[in-house]
N, C-alpha and C positions, 0 to 999 in steps of 0.2 A: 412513433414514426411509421411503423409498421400500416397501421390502418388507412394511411395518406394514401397509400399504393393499391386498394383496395379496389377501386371506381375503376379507377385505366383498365386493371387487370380484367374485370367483371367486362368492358369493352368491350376491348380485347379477340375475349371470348365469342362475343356477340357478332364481333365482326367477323369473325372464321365460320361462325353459322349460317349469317346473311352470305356469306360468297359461295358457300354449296348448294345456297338456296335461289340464288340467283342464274346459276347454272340451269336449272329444271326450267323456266322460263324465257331465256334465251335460246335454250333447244328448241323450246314448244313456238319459239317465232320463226326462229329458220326453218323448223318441218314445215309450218303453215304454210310459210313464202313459197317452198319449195311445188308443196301440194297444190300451191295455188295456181303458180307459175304452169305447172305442168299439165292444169287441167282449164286453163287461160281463165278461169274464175278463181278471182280473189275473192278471200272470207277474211276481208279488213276486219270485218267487229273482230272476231275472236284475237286476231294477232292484235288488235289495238285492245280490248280487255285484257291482253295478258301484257303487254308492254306497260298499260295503266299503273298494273300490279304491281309489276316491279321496282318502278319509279315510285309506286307508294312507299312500297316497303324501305325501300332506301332513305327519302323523305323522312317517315316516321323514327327512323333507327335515328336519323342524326337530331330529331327532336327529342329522342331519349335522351341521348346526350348533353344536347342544350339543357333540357330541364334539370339534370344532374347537375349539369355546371354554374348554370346562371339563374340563381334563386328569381332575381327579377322577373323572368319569364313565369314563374310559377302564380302569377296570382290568381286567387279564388273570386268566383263570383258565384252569385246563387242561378242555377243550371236549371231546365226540364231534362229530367230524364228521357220523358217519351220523345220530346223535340231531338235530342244527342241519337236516338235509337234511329227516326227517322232517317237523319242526314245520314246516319253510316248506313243505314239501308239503300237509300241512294247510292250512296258511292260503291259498292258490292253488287249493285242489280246486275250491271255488264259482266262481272265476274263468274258472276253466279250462275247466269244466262249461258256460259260459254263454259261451264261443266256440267251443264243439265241439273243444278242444283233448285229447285224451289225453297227461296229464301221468305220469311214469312214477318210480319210484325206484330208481337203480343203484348201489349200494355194489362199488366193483368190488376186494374184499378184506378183511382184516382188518387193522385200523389202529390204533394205540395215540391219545391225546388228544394235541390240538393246542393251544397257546395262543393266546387269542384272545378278544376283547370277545363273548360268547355274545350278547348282545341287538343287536350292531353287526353281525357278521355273519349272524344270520338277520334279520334287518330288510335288508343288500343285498341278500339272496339271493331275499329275496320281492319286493325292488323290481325287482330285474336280472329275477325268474321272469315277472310284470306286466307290464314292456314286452316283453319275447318273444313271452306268452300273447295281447297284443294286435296284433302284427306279424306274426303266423305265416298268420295265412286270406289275409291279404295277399300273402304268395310264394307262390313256384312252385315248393312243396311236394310231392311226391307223399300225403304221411301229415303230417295235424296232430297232429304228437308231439311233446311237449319231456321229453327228463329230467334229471333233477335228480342230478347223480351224483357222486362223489368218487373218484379214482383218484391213487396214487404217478407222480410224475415226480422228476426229477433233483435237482430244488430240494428239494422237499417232496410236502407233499399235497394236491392241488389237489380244490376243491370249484368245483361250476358249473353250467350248465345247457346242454344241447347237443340241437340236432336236426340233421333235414338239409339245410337248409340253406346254401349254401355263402357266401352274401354274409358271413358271419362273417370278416371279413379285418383286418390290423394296417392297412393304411389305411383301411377304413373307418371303423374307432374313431379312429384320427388326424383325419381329415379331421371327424370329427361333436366332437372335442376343440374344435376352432378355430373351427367354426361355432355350437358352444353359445352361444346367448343373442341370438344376430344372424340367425336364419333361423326360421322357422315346421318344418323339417323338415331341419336338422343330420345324420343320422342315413340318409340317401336311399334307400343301400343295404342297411339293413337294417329301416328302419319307416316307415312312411306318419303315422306320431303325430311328437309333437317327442322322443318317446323319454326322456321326463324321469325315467321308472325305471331306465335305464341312468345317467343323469347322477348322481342322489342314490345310487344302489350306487356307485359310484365316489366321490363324495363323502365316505361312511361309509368305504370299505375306507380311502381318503386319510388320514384320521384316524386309522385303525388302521395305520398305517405297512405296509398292505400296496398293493397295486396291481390294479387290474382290466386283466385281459388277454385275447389271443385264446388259445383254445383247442382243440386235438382229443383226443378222445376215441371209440375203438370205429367209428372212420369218422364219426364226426358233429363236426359245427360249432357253436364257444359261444364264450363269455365264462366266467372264472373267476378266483380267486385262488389262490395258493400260501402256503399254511398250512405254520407251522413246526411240527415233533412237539415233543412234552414230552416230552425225555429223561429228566429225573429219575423222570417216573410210569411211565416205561416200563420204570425199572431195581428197580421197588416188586414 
């Protein structure tokens, strides 16, 4: 009986991280408004890229949950990966725009289809893209760049997002694991936010029986998942 109580709890947690996370963004609208107001020019993009943000985030959290809950929703069909990278590319270009971030896309080959919840995975991918885009002006960057990329490893086909950053380490996603839901800023080494877009991309990949991992890539540092190919479309 113990285990039934598991899922709420894991929430729960998620949800006490999205509501410190949603604080940071809400500020960044009223200073805008404020700045705007006072200076009789508004900078609608920016206050409308961060408001986008947070109506994602929140969006994506409660499709964590749907997919935890309601197996229906989960079905698999066979996916492009580089098509999944695009669209979240899109949906991150205003975001990215409005922290000086140069967001980039690397398809590093040609890939046959993966199976995979297409709306579960580009919904992480723009949550995992989100908390980066806003932790990035924060390090000790040389170049505000993240890209979105897909490359073959041993497992599969990993899809993710990597700069150069090097805080991207297996402890620090361990350690920001254990402190979800119990600290204002879980996450130390690699965001100054509570990081709640890495939390709900984890959440989502969870549901989809995959895992959010560390990652390298082309000498850069990320987070990603390992995507199965569709043998059968690949033998069409």
């Amino acid at each position: 009986m113990a285990g039934a109580f598991a899922a709420p709890v894991l929430s729960q947690e998620l949800l006490l991280t999205i509501a410190e996370q949603i604080k940071l963004p809400l500020l960044q609208i009223a200073r805008q408004a404020e700045i705007a107001r006072l200076a009789s020019l508004p900078n609608l993009d920016d206050i409308q890229a961060t408001a986008d943000n947070a109506l994602r985030l929140i969006d994506n959290y409660v499709l964590s949950v749907r997919l935890s809950c309601e197996q229906e929703l989960l079905e698999m069909e066979s996916v492009s990966v580089s098509s999944v990278l695009y669209d979240a590319g899109q949906e991150l270009s205003s975001l990215a725009k409005s922290y000086g971030v140069n967001l980039e896309l690397h398809i590093g080959g040609r890939f046959g289809p993966v199976m995979a919840n297409r709306l579960g995975l580009q919904s992480a991918l723009v949550s995992l893209g989100s908390a980066l885009i806003e932790a990035l002006p924060a390090q000790e960057s040389p170049q505000l760049k993240l890209q979105l990329a897909t490359h073959r490893c041993r497992y599969g086909i990993v899809a993710g997002l990597y700069s150069d950053t090097e805080q991207f380490t297996v402890e620090a996603l361990r350690q920001g694991r254990k402190l979800q839901g119990s600290t204002r800023q879980p996450l130390t080494g690699l965001t100054h936010t509570a990081g709640a877009g890495i939390f709900v991309a984890d959440a989502i990949l969870n549901a989809m029986q995959l895992k959010l991992k560390v990652s390298r890539h082309n000498r850069l540092y990320g987070l990603g998942a390992v995507l199965q190919p569709n043998h059968q479309m690949q033998l069409i």
